[in-house]
MMTF fields as JSON, N, C-alpha, C and O atoms, coordinates in Angstrom:
{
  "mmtfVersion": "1.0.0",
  "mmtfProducer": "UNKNOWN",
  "numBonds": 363,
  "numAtoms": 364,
  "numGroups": 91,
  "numChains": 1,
  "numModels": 1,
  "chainsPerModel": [1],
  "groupsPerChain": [91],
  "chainIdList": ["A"],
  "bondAtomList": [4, 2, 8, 6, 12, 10, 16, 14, 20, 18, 24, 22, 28, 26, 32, 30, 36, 34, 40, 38, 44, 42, 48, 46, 52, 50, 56, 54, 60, 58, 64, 62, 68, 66, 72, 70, 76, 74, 80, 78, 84, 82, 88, 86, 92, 90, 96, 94, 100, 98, 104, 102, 108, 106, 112, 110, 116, 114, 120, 118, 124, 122, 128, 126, 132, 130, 136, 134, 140, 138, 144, 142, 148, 146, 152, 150, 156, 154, 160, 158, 164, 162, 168, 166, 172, 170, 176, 174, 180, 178, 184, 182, 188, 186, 192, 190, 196, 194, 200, 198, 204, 202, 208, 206, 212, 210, 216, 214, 220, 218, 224, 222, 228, 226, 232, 230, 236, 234, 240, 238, 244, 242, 248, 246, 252, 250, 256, 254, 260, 258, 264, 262, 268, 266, 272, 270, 276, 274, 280, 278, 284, 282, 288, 286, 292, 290, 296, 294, 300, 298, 304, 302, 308, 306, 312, 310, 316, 314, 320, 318, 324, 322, 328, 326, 332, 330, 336, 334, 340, 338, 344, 342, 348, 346, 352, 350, 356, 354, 360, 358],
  "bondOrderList": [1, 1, 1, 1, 1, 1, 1, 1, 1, 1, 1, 1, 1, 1, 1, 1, 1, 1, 1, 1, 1, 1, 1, 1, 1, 1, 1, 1, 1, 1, 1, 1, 1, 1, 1, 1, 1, 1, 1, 1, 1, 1, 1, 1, 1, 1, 1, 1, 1, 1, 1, 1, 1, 1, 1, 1, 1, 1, 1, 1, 1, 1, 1, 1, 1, 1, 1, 1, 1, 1, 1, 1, 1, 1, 1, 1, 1, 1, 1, 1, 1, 1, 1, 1, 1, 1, 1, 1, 1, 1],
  "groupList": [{"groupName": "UNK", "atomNameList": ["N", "CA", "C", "O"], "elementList": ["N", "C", "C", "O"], "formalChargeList": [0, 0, 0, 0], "bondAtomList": [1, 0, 2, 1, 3, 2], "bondOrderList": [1, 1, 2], "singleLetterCode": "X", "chemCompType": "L-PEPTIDE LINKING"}],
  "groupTypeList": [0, 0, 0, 0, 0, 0, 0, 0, 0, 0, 0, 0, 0, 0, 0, 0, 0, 0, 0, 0, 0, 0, 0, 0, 0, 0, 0, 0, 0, 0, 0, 0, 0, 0, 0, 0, 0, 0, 0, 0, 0, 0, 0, 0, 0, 0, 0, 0, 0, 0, 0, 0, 0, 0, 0, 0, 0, 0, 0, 0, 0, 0, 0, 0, 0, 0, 0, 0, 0, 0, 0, 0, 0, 0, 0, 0, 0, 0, 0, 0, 0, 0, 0, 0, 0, 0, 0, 0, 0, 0, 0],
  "groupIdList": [1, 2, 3, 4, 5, 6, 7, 8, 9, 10, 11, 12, 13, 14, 15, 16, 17, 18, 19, 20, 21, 22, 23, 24, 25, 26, 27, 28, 29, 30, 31, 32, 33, 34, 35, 36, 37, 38, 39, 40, 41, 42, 43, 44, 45, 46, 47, 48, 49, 50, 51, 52, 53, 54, 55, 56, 57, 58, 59, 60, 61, 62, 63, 64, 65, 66, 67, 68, 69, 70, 71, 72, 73, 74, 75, 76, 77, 78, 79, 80, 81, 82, 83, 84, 85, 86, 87, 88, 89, 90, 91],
  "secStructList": [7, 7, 7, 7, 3, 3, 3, 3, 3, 3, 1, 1, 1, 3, 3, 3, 3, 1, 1, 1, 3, 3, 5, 7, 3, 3, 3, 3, 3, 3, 1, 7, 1, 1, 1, 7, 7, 3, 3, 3, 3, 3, 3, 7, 1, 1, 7, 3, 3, 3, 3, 3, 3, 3, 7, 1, 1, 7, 3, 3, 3, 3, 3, 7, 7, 6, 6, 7, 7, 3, 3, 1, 1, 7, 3, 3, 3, 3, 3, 3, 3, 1, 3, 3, 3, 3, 3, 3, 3, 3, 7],
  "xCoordList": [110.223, 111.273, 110.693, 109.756, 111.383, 110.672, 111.794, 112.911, 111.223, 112.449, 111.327, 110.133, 112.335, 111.686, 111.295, 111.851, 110.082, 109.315, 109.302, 109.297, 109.301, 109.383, 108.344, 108.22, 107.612, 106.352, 107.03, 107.693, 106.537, 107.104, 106.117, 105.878, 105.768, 105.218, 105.119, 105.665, 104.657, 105.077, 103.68, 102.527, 104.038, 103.378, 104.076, 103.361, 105.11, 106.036, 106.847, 107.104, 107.418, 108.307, 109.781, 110.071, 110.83, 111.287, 112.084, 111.477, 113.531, 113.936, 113.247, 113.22, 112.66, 111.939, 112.997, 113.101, 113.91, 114.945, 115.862, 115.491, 116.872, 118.585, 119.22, 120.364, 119.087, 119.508, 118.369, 117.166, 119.144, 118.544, 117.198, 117.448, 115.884, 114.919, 113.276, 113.298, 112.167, 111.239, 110.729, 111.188, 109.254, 107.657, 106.672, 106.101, 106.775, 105.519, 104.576, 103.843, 104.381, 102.423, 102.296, 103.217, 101.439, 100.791, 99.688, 98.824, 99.521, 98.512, 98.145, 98.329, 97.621, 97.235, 96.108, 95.162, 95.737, 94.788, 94.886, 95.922, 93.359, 92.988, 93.108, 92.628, 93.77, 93.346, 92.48, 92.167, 91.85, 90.636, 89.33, 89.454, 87.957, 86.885, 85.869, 84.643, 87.142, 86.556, 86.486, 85.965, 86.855, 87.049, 88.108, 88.115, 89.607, 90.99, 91.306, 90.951, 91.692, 92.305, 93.326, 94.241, 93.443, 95.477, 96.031, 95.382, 97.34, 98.044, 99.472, 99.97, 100.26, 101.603, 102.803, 102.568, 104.148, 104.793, 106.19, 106.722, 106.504, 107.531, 108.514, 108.31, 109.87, 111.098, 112.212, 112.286, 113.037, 114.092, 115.396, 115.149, 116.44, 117.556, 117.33, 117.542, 116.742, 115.916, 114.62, 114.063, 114.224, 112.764, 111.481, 111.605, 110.42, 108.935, 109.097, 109.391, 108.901, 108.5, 107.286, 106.769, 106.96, 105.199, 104.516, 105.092, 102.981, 102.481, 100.807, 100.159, 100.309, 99.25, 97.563, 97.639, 96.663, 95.622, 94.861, 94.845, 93.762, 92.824, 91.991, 92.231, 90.721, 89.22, 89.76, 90.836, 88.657, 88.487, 87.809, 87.004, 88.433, 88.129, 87.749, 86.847, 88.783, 89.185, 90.188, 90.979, 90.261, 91.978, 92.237, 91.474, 93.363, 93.847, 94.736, 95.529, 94.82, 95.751, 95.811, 94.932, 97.206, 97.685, 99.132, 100.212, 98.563, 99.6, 100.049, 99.286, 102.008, 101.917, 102.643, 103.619, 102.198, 102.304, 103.599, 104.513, 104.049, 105.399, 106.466, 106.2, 107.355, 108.365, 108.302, 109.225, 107.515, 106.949, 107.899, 108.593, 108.116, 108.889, 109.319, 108.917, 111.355, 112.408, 112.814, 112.799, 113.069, 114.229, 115.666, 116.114, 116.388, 117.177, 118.445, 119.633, 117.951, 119.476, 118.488, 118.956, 117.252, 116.616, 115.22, 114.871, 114.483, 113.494, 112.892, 112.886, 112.301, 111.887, 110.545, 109.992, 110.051, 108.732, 108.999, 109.477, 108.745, 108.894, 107.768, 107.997, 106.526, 105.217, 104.279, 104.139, 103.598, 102.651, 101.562, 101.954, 100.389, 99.258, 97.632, 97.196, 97.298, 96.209, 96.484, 95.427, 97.378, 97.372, 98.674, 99.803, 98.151, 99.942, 99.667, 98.591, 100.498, 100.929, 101.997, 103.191, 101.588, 102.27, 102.853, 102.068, 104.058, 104.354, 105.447, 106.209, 105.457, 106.253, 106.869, 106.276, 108.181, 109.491, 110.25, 110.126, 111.309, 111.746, 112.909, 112.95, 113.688, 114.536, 115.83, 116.228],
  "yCoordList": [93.265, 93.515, 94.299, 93.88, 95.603, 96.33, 96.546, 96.918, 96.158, 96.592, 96.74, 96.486, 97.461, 97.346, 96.394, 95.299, 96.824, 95.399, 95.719, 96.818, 94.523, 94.809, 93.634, 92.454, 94.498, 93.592, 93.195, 93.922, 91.468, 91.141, 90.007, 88.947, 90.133, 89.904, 88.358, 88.19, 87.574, 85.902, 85.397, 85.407, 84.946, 85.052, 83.066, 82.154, 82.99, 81.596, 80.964, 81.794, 79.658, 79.013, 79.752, 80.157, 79.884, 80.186, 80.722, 80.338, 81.676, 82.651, 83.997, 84.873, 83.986, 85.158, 86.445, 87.46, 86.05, 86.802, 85.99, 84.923, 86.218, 85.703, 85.979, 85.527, 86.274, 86.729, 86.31, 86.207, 86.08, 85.691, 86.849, 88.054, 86.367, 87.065, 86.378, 85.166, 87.112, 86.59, 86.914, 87.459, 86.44, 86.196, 87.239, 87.143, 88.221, 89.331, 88.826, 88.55, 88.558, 88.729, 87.87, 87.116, 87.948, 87.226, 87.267, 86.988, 87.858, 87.999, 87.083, 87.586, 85.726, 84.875, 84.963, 84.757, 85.303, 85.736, 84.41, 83.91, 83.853, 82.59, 83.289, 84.412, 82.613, 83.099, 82.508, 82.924, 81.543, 81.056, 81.35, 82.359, 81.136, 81.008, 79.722, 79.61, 78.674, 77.304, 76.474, 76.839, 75.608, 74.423, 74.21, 73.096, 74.8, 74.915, 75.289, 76.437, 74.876, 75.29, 76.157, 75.602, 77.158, 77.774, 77.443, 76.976, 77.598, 77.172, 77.476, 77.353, 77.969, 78.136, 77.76, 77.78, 77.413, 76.653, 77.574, 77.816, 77.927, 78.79, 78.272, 77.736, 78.337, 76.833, 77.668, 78.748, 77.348, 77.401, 76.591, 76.031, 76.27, 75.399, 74.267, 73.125, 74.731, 73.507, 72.767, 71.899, 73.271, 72.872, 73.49, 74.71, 73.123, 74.068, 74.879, 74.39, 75.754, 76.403, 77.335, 78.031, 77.433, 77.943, 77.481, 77.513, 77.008, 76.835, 77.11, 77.202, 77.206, 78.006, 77.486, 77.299, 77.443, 77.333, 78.234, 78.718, 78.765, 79.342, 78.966, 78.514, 79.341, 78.391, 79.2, 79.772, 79.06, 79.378, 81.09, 81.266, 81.859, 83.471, 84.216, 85.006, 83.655, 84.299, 84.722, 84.559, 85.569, 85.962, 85.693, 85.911, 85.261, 84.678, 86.033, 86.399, 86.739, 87.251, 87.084, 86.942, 87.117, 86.698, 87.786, 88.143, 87.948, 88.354, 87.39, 86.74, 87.063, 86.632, 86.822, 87.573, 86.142, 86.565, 86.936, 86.597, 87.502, 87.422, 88.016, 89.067, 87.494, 87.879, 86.974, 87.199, 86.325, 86.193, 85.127, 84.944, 84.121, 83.004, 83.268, 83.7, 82.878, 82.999, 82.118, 80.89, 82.579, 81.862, 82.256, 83.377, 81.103, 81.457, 81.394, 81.689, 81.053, 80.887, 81.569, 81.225, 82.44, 83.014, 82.459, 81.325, 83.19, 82.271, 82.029, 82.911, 80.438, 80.318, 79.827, 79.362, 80.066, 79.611, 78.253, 78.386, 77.303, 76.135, 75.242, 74.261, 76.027, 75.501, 76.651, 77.426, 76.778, 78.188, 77.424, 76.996, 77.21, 76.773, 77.937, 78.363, 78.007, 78.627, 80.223, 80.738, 80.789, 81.922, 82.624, 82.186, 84.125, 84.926, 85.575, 85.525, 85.912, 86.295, 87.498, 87.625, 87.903, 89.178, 88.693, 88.043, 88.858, 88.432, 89.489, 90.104, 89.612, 91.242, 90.709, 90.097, 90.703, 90.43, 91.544, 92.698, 91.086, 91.941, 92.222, 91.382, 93.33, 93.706, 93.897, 94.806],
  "zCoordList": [134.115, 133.154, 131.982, 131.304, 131.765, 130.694, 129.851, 130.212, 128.14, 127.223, 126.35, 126.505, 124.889, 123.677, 122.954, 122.871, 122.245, 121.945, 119.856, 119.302, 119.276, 117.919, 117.349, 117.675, 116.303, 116.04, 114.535, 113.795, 114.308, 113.032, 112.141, 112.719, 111.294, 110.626, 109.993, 108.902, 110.428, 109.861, 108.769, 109.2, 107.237, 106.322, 105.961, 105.546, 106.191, 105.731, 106.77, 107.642, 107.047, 107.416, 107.093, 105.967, 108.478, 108.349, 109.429, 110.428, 109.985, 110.642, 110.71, 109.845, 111.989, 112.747, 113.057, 112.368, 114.543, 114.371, 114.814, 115.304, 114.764, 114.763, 116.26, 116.208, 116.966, 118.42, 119.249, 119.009, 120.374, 121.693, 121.993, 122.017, 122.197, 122.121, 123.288, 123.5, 123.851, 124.123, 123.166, 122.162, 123.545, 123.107, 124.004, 125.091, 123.031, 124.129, 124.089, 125.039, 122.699, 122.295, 121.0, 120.686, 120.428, 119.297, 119.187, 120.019, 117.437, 116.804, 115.519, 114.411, 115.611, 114.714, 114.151, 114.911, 112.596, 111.812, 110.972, 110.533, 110.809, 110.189, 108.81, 108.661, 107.751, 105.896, 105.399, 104.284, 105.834, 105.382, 105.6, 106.295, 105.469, 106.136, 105.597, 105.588, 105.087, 105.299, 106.351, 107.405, 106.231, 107.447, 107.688, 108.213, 107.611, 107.738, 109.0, 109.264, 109.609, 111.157, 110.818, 110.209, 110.987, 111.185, 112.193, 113.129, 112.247, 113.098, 112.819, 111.7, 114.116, 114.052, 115.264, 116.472, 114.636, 115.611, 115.265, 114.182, 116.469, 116.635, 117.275, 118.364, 116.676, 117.912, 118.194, 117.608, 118.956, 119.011, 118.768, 117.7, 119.085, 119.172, 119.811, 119.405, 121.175, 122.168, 121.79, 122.463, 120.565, 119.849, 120.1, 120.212, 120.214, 119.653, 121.231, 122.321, 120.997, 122.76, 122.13, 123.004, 121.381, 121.331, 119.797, 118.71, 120.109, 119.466, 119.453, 120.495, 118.308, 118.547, 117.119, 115.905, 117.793, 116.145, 116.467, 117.599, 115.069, 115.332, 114.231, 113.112, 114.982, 113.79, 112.577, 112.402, 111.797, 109.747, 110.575, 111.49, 109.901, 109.529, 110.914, 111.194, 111.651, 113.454, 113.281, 112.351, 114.574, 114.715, 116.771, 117.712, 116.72, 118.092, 118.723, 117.856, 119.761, 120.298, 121.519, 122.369, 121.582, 123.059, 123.66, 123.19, 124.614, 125.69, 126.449, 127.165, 126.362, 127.173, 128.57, 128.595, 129.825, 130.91, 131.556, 130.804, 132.662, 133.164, 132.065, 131.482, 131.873, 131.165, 129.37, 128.587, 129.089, 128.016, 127.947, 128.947, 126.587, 126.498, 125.78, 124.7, 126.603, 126.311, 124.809, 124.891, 123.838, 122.948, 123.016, 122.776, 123.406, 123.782, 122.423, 122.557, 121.503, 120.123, 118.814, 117.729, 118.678, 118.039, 117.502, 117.828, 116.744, 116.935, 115.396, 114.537, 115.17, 113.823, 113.995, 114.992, 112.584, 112.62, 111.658, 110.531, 112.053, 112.005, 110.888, 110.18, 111.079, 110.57, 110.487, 111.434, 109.304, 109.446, 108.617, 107.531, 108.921, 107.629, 108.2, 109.269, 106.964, 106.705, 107.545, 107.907, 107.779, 108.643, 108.629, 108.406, 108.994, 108.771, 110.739, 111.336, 111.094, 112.302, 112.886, 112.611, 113.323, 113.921, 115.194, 115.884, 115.67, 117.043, 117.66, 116.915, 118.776, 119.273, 120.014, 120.903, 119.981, 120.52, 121.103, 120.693, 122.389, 122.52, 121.088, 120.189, 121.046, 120.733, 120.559, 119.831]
}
């Protein structure tokens, strides 16, 4: 399945996008380089369908496989600590 993909920027808790959407990818960048884990939780209507940490002053990226994971009523970020995130959705 090939469509357009839109990269978006997650810094806070909150609405990602508003329409029915997947999960291409993700790019999780630690803001610390103490002993802080980052970590982020992304939900839907149905509740968490991805979640993610990364050590103190790493960055995590992920592709993910197949057709990537569906949100199906839009998608929020639920929980964000020590880290901001890029994640590419379809469109």
């Amino acid at each position: 399945m090939r469509s357009d993909v839109k990269a978006i920027q997650i810094t806070a808790t909150g609405q990602v996008f508003a329409g029915r959407t997947r999960l291409r990818g993700i790019i999780l960048s630690n803001t610390t380089t103490t002993t802080d884990t980052g970590s982020i939780t992304l939900q839907d209507i149905s509740g968490t369908q991805f979640t993610a940490e990364v050590p103190p002053g790493d960055v995590f990226t992920f592709n993910m496989p197949e057709d990537g994971i569906l949100f199906k009523s839009g998608m929020t970020c639920s929980a964000i600590t020590s880290a901001k995130s890029t994640v590419l959705i379809d469109k």
